[in-house]
C-alpha positions, 0 to 999 in steps of 0.5 A: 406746248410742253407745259401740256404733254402731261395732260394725255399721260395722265389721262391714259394712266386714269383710263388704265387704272379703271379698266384695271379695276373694272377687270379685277371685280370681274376676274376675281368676283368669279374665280376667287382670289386664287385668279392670277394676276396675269388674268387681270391684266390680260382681261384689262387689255394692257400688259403686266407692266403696266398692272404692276406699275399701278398696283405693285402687289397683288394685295393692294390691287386687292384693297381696291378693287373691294373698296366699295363692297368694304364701305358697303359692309361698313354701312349694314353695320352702322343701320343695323346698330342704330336700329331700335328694333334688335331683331329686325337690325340682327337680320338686316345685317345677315341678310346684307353680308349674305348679298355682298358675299353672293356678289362676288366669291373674291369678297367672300374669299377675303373677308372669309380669310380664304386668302392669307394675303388679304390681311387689310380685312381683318379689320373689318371681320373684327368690326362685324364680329363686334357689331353681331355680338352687340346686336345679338346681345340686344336681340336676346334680351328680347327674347327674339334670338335663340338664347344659344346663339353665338357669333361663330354661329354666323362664321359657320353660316357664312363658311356654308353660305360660299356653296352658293357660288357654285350656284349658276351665275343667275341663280347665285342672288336668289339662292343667297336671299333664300338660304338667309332667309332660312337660318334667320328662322334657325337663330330665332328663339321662336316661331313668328306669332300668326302666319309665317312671312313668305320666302324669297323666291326659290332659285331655279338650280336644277334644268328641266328633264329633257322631253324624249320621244318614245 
């Protein structure tokens, strides 16, 4: 019977670590990575020693809970690379960290290097700096991008990007997809040949005026 006891422990200590997880995406996808860590664990129902025994700094808890929006960016990177068509894999790429940063302000904060302690990130800004020059590269000598356009442009884009954030919660996807659409036209070197491609739809950011009667 003994042999068995640890079976529930290890159940308990996996149901723990997911509601950890689960409330980490939640807390700092909305406040940021500013969000204490009592936040979390208040949010994930279980008490800060027990937080502190699955993720003993705030910056692994960090890694984890963006491990996927991480694999996420790692794939944008790869289509875009291997696109054949420069442009169309330059605007893919914009357009997919747009929407991942849209998701969640705590991604942003830490790809952004809003918060110092997210250290394990700057792999991956390197890795997408590398890969944007690459394809802008490639995009120029096509013709397609603005011969002017460099790689602090797309850092200076993202950096006015995090206003969407301040965006009502359900308007923050369809403002980000907007906004992109816009600078893509900005970075290309020149007007689209016959009718322009349509916008995304505008995001509702402003409440009607209240009727008053008179």
């Amino acid at each position: 019977m003994t042999g068995r006891l640890p079976q529930p422990a290890r159940s308990d200590a996996r149901d723990n670590r997911a509601r950890i997880l689960d409330a980490a995406r939640a807390v700092f996808g909305e406040d940021g990575l500013g969000a204490p860590m009592r936040e979390v664990a208040r949010r994930a129902r279980i008490g800060p020693a027990t937080l502190y025994r699955h993720f003993p700094t705030k910056q692994a808890l960090i890694v984890e809970t963006f491990a996927e929006q991480r694999r996420a960016c790692h794939a944008a990177i790869r289509d875009a690379l291997a696109d054949s068509d420069p442009w169309h894999g330059f605007r893919t790429l914009v357009e997919r960290i747009c929407e991942l940063h849209a998701h969640s302000r705590g991604f942003a904060d830490a790809f952004m290097t809003a918060y110092p302690e997210a250290i394990d990130f700057a792999a991956d800004r390197e890795r997408t700096a590398q890969a944007v020059a690459e394809l802008a590269r490639r995009a120029q000598d096509t013709g397609q991008l603005h011969p002017g356009f460099v790689v602090d442009d797309l850092i200076l884009m993202l950096m006015a990007h995090r206003c969407v954030q301040d965006a009502p919660r359900a308007a923050r996807l369809t403002a980000s997809r907007r906004f992109a659409a816009y600078m893509i036209e900005a970075f290309r070197a020149a007007p689209e040949t016959g009718a322009p491609a349509p916008l995304p739809p505008a995001p509702r950011l402003q409440h009607p005026p209240s009727s008053t009667t008179p």
